[in-house]
Every structure is written in C-alpha cells, then in structure tokens.
C-alpha angles and dihedrals in degrees: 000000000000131000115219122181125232134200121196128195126260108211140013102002076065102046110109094225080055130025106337089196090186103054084052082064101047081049091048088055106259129121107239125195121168106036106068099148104267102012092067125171122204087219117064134197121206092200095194108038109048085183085075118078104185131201134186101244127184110233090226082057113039093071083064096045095058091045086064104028101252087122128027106199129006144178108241142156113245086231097071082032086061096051095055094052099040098101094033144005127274140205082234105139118184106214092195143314128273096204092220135106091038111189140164124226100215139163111246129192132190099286088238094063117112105224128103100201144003098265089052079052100048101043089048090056102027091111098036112125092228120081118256102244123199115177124201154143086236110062098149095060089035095057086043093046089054099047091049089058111106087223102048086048085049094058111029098018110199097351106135103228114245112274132201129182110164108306093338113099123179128161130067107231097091083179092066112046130171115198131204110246112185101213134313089071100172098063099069094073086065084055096042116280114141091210147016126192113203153125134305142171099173104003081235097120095049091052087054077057101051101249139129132210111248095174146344127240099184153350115224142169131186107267133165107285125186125198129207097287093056102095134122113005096003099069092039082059084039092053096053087049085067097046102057091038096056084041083065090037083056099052103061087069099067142049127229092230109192114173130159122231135176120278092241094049099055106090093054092042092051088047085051095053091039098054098039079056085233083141141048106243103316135356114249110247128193104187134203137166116300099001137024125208107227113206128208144178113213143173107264086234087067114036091088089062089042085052092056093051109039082047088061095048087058107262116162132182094030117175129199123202129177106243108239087196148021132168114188 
C-alpha cells in the first residue's frame, strides 16, 4: 500500500461552467466528498481509494507546495507552474496534460489606447515623468515577459523592472514597475494602472472592462503535476491516477452511439461507417434474427452527420449515451 497525497484546486478549475474538477473525478470512478463545486472542504475523502489523502489547495500556492512535499501530486494550470519557476528551476514533473481549463495570459490596455503592441507602448511613454505601472498576479513572467521585449531592451538594456509584491521590492528600473494584484486584476486600470497582465479564456471579461488584448505570454491548461516527494511508488500510483482521470477527460469527447438495422442492411451500413471513419476499425455488430443492433464510438462533432446517414440507410431505435471512460 502505498499513501499519496493530493491537492485539488480551489476556484475556477472547479467551477462547473469551467473545469468542474470534481465531477472529472466522479467520471474517472472515485467517490468524491468534500469537493462539490461551491460547497469546498479543505479536507477531501476519496471514498473509494484510502491510499489518497486529499487537500483544497489554491493554484498561486500549489507550485510552491510540490516543491516542498506538502503535496504530492496536484492539479494545476502551467500558468501558475511557470511562475514559480521563472527566476530558478524547479522538481516540478508534469505527469500529463488534462486538456481542460484551458486560459491565455495576456497584456491588456484601456480599449481606447492607441497602441498595437508592447514595444509601440513602451517607446510612446519611455520619457514621461510617471512610472509606467503594470499590476498582476504573475510578476515573475511579467517581469520576464518586459525584459524580453527589443525595445525595452532598447531603452533600459538589462535593467530588471521594479517589482512589488506586498512588502517585498526587487529590480532596479523604478520607471517600469509591476505590481502584485491579487487577484481582481482588471479593475486597477480604472484606478490608474497602464497596464495589467492577466487570464482569459474569452477575453470576455477584460472588454466588459473596457480593455483590450495587446499581446499574449502564454497558453495554458490544467494538467497532472508531481512535486519532489513524488517518487517510487508514488509516481507509479500517481501515474494510474492520470490515467483514469484523462480516460474521463476523453470521454467527453465522444458519444456511445447504439441503432438497429435490418440483417440484410448491415454490410453496407458497416462500409459506410467504415469509410466515413465514424468508427475505429470496425462497428460492433450483435446480430438476431431479423435485425442486428451496430455499435460506435464517435467523436461528439460527427455524430450529426452519422445520424443523417445511418437514418438514410434505414436505422431505427438509435440511442445515443455520453461515454464516462475511455482508455485508449
């Protein structure tokens, strides 16, 4: 037997318009209390696996608990993973992605500036007396993201742009300043900020605040993560984890499709599904007297165009069902 520690994420990656990481791990077989989107514990039971032990973790902190042990394993967008790991490296290992939560970091402006990119921005304002402020929950790939820029480089060459997060201050370009945010990021352009740097999925959000993308840092999605103390056994237990959990994250791309059709229609029905690839290598046909019933898996995008077709063919009593697992 062995004990593995979990950390599950507190927020959007458990939001049920977004992520609903709770209800992936209903589909991927475990018994899950505790973690019902908006009624979190920070205390978790895996009912049905006692070698979990599962704990609430916020995604701007569970970087940092896998790089001490606290935490095992952890779900965890590879944005929050990357600013940990900006100004050294990390044991972070990602055991897989989960294809799921799926954000941008971008830099966003008042819609109404006139600017197309960072490196217009920077070389307009580079001689104003005020400091250029950028507020965000990701200083460390801001910061990154800045000094990377030709014209920032062009202007203030390897100076590190001043950087506050709390009571904490590094960097030594007081004209350019990023600022941590905790969270609510979009609001400090309407109190003065040039510029913010934060997540989108849409970019929905930043034009009801009347903001506009300028450039992006980084894509990222929630994936598998394991931290130092996940080694051995661990990560083998870790491992299967994954794989039962993207088996669920697969499924939810495909449809269980079951129809009838007459005896003496089946082997054009199975060529046609052949051919159109709406099945793997062959249906599955269980056949009776008269008629047989033909069973697919297909991708959730295609089945209305199956449907047409096998309807033409003269299927009847089809049946459509959402797919819990599926290993490939």
């Amino acid at each position: 037997m062995v004990n593995i520690t979990l950390g599950l994420p507190k927020g959007s990656l458990n939001n049920i318009n977004r992520g609903n990481t709770y209800q992936l791990f209903v589909d991927a077989g475990y018994e899950v209390r505790g973690y019902e989107p908006g009624n979190e514990s920070y205390e978790i039971n895996i009912l049905n696996d006692d070698e979990i032990t599962a704990f609430l973790t916020r995604p701007q902190s569970t970087p940092v608990e896998l790089n001490r042990g606290m935490v095992d394993i952890s779900i965890v967008g590879e944005d929050w993973v990357k600013e940990e790991s900006v100004l050294s490296d990390n044991d972070i290992v990602k055991i897989g992605d989960l294809n799921y939560g799926q954000t941008r970091l971008i830099v966003a402006i008042p819609k109404d500036s006139p600017y197309n990119d960072l490196s217009e921005f920077f070389r307009t304002n580079q001689d104003r007396d005020k400091p250029i402020l950028c507020f965000t929950e990701y200083p460390n790939l801001t910061r990154k993201h800045i000094m990377e820029n030709e014209v920032y480089q062009e202007i203030w060459g390897d100076a590190v742009p001043y950087v506050q997060v709390r009571g904490l201050r590094d960097g030594d370009n007081k004209q350019v300043q990023v600022i941590n945010s905790d969270g609510a990021t979009e609001v400090y352009i309407a109190k003065g900020a040039d510029l913010i740097v934060d997540n989108t999925q849409t970019g929905s959000s930043l034009r009801k605040a009347g903001l506009k993308e300028l450039e992006t840092i980084l894509h990222s999605s929630a994936g598998l993560y394991a931290g130092i103390s996940c080694t051995g056994e661990k990560m083998e237990k870790a491992r299967r984890i994954y794989d039962q959990l993207l088996g669920a994250v697969t499924a939810r791309k495909y449809f269980d499709v079951k129809f009838n059709i007459a005896n003496d229609s089946v082997e054009e029905v199975s060529r046609y599904l052949v051919d159109n690839k709406y099945c793997s290598a062959e249906p599955t046909v269980n056949e009776g007297s008269s008629f047989s019933q033909i069973n697919v898996l297909i991708p959730k995008n295609i089945f209305p165009e199956m449907l047409d077709g096998i309807k033409a063919l003269g299927a009847s009593s089809i049946i459509r069902s959402d797919v819990k697992q599926y290993v490939i």
